[in-house]
NUMI-898240 format. One record per residue (C-alpha): residue number from 1; x, y, z. Coordinates in Angstrom, 2 decimals, padded with zeros to 5 digits, always signed. Each point is the difference from the previous one (the first is absolute). Example, Ala and Ser with C-alpha at 12.3 -4.5 7.8 and 13.67 -1.06 7.14 Angstrom:
BEGIN
+-----+---------+---------+---------+
! num !      xx !      yy !      zz !
+-----+---------+---------+---------+
!   1 ! +012.30 ! -004.50 ! +007.80 !
!   2 ! +001.37 ! +003.44 ! -000.66 !
+-----+---------+---------+---------+
END
This chain:
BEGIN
+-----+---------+---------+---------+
! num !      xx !      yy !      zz !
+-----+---------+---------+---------+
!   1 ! +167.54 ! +109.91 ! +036.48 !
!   2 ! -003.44 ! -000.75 ! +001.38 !
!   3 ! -001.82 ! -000.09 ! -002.84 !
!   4 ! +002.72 ! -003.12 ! -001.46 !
!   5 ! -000.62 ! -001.28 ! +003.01 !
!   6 ! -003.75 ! -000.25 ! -000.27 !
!   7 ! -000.13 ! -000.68 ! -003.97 !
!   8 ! +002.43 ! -003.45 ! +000.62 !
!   9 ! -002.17 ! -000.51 ! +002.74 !
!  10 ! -003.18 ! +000.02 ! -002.76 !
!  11 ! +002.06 ! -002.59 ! -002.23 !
!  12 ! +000.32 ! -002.61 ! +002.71 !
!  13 ! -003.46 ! +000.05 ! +001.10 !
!  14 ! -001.03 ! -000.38 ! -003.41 !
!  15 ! +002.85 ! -002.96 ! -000.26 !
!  16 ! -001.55 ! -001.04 ! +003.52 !
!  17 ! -003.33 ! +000.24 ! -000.77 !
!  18 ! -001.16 ! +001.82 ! +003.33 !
!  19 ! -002.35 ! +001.73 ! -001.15 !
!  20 ! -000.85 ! +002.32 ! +003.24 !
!  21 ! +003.48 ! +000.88 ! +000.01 !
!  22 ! -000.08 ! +000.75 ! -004.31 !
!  23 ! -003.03 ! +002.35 ! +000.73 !
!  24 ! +001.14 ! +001.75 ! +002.79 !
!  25 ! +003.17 ! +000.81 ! -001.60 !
!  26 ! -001.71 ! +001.11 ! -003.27 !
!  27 ! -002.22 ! +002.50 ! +001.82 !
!  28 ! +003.36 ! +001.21 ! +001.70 !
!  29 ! +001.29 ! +000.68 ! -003.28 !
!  30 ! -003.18 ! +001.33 ! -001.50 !
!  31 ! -000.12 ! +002.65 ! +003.21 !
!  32 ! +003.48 ! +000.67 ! -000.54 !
!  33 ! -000.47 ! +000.68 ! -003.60 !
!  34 ! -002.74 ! +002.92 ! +000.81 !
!  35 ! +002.05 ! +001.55 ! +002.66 !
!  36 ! +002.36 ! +000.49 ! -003.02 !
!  37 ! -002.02 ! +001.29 ! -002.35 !
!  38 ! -001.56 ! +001.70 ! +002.56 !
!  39 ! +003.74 ! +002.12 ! +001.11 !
!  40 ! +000.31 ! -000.26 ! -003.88 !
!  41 ! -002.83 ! +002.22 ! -000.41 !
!  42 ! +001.62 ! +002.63 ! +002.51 !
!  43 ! +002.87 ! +000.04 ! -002.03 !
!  44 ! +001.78 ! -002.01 ! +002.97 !
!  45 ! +002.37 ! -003.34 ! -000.59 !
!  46 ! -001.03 ! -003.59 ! +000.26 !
!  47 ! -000.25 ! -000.23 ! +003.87 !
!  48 ! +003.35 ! -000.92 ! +001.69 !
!  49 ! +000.46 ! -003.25 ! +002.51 !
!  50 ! -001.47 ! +002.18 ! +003.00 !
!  51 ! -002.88 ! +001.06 ! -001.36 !
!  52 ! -000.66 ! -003.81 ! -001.29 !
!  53 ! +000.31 ! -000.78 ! +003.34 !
!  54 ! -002.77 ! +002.46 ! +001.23 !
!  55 ! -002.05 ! -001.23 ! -002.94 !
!  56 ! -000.17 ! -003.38 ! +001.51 !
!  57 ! -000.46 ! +001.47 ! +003.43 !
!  58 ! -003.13 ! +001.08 ! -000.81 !
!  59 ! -001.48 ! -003.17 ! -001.93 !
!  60 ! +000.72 ! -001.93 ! +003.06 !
!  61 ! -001.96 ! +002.55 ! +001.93 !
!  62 ! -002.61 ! +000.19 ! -002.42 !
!  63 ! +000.27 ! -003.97 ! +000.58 !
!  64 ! -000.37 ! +000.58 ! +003.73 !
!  65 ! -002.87 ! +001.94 ! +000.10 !
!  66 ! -001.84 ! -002.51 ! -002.29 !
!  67 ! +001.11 ! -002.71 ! +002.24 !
!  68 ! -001.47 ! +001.75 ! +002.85 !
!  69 ! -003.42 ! +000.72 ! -001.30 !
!  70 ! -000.12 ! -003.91 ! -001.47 !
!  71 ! +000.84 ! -001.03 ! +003.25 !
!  72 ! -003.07 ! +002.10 ! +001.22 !
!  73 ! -002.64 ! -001.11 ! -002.77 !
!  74 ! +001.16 ! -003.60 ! +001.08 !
!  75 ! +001.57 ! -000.55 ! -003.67 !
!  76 ! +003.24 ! -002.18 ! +001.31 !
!  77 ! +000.64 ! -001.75 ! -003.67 !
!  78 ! +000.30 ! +003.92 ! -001.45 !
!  79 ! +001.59 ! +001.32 ! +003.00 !
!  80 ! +002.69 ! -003.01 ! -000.29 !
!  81 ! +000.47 ! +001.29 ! -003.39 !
!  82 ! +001.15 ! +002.81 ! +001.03 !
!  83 ! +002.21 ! -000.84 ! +002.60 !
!  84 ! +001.96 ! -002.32 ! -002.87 !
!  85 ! +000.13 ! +003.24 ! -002.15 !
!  86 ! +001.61 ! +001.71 ! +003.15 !
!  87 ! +002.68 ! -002.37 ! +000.29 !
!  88 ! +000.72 ! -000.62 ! -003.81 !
!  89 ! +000.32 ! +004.22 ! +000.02 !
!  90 ! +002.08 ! -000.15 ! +003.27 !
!  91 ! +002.38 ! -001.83 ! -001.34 !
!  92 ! +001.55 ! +002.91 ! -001.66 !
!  93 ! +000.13 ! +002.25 ! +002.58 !
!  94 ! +002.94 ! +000.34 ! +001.96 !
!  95 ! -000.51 ! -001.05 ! +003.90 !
!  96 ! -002.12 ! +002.18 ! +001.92 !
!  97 ! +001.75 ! +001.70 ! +002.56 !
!  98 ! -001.32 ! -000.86 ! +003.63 !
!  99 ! -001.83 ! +002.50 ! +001.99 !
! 100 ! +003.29 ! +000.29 ! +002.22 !
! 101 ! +002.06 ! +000.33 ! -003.14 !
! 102 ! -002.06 ! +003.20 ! -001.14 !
! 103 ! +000.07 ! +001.91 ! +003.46 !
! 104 ! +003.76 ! +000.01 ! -000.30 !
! 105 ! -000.10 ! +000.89 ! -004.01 !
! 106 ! -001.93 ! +002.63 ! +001.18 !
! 107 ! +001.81 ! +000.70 ! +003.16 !
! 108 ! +003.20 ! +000.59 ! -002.15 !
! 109 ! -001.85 ! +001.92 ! -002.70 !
! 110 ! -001.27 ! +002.28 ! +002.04 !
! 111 ! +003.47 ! +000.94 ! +001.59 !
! 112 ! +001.46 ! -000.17 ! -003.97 !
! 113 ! -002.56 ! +002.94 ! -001.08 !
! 114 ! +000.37 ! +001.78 ! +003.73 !
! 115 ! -004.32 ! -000.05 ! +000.04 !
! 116 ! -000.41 ! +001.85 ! +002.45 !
! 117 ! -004.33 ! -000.31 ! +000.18 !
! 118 ! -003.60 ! -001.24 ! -002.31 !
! 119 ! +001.41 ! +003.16 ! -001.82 !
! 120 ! +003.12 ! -002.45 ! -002.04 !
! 121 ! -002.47 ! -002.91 ! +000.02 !
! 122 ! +000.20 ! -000.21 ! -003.54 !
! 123 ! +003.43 ! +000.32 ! -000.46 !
! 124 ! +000.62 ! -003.35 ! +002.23 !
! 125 ! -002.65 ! -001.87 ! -001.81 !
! 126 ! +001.77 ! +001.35 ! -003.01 !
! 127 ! +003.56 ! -001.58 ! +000.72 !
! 128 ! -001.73 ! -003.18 ! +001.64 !
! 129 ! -001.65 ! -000.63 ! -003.61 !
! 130 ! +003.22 ! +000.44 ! -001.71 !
! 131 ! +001.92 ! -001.89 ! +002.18 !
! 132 ! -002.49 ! -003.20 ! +001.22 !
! 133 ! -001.97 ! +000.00 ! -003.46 !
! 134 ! -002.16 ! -003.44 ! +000.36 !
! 135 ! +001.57 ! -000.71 ! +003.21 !
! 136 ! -003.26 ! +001.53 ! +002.28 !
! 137 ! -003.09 ! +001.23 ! -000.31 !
! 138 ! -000.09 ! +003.77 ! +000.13 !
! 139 ! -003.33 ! +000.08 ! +001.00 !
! 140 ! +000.80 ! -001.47 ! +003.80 !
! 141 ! +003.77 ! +002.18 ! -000.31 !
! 142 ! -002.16 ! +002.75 ! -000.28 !
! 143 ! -001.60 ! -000.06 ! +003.17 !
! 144 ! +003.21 ! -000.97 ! +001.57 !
! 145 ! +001.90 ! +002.72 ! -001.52 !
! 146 ! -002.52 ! +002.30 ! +001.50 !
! 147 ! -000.21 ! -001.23 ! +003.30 !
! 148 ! +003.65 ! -000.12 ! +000.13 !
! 149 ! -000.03 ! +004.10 ! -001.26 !
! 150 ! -002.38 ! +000.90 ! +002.66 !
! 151 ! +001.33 ! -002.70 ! +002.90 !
+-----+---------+---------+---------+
END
């Protein structure tokens, strides 16, 4: 399981001593932790691999957009910071498809479900998250999905 994964990963930064690595990986856990108790709270399960995986999708975005507006306020020693974040969290997602890769997942999703227009948009972006979960970012599918509905 993932969160194994990341809690062995904790012990041998500690045994390591990296400490950008240690922290990182704490606040991973400590985010993963709330989105428990937050599904906890809505009488829901501890969240499954998949939704793990979207979890950590959106701290490296999170990451991204702080990189962005570092890179803007000309603050490269925090903006570095949180590129090293990005690739300590990356390391857990599976590879992201390439933008050639998702036009075909969506190519064959869209004949799977027989969408037929915008109309069954959210019943491709439905199957896509079940069956790339972590593999692309849904935000960019989305816009191919629709083109593709409308094209």
């Amino acid at each position: 399981m993932l969160r194994d994964d990341i809690n062995n990963a904790v012990k041998e930064a500690m045994k390591a001593k990296d400490e950008r690595k240690l922290g990182t990986l704490r606040m991973v856990n400590s985010t993963i932790k709330n989105a428990d108790i937050e599904a906890r709270g809505q009488g829901k399960p501890p969240l499954s691999d998949a939704e793990l995986l979207s979890v950590l999708q959106k701290m490296i975005k999170q990451r991204q957009e702080a990189v962005e507006l570092y890179d803007k306020g000309g603050r490269a020693e925090l903006a570095a910071q949180e590129r090293e974040e990005i690739a300590v969290i990356s390391a857990y997602l599976p590879k992201q498809m390439s933008e050639e890769e998702v036009k075909a997942a969506i190519a064959a999703i869209i004949a799977e479900t027989h969408a037929a227009g915008v109309k069954d948009m959210g019943k491709v972006i439905g199957a896509l998250k079940a069956k790339y979960a972590g593999q692309m970012d849904f935000a960019k599918a989305s816009g191919l999905v629709k083109a593709a509905l409308t094209g």
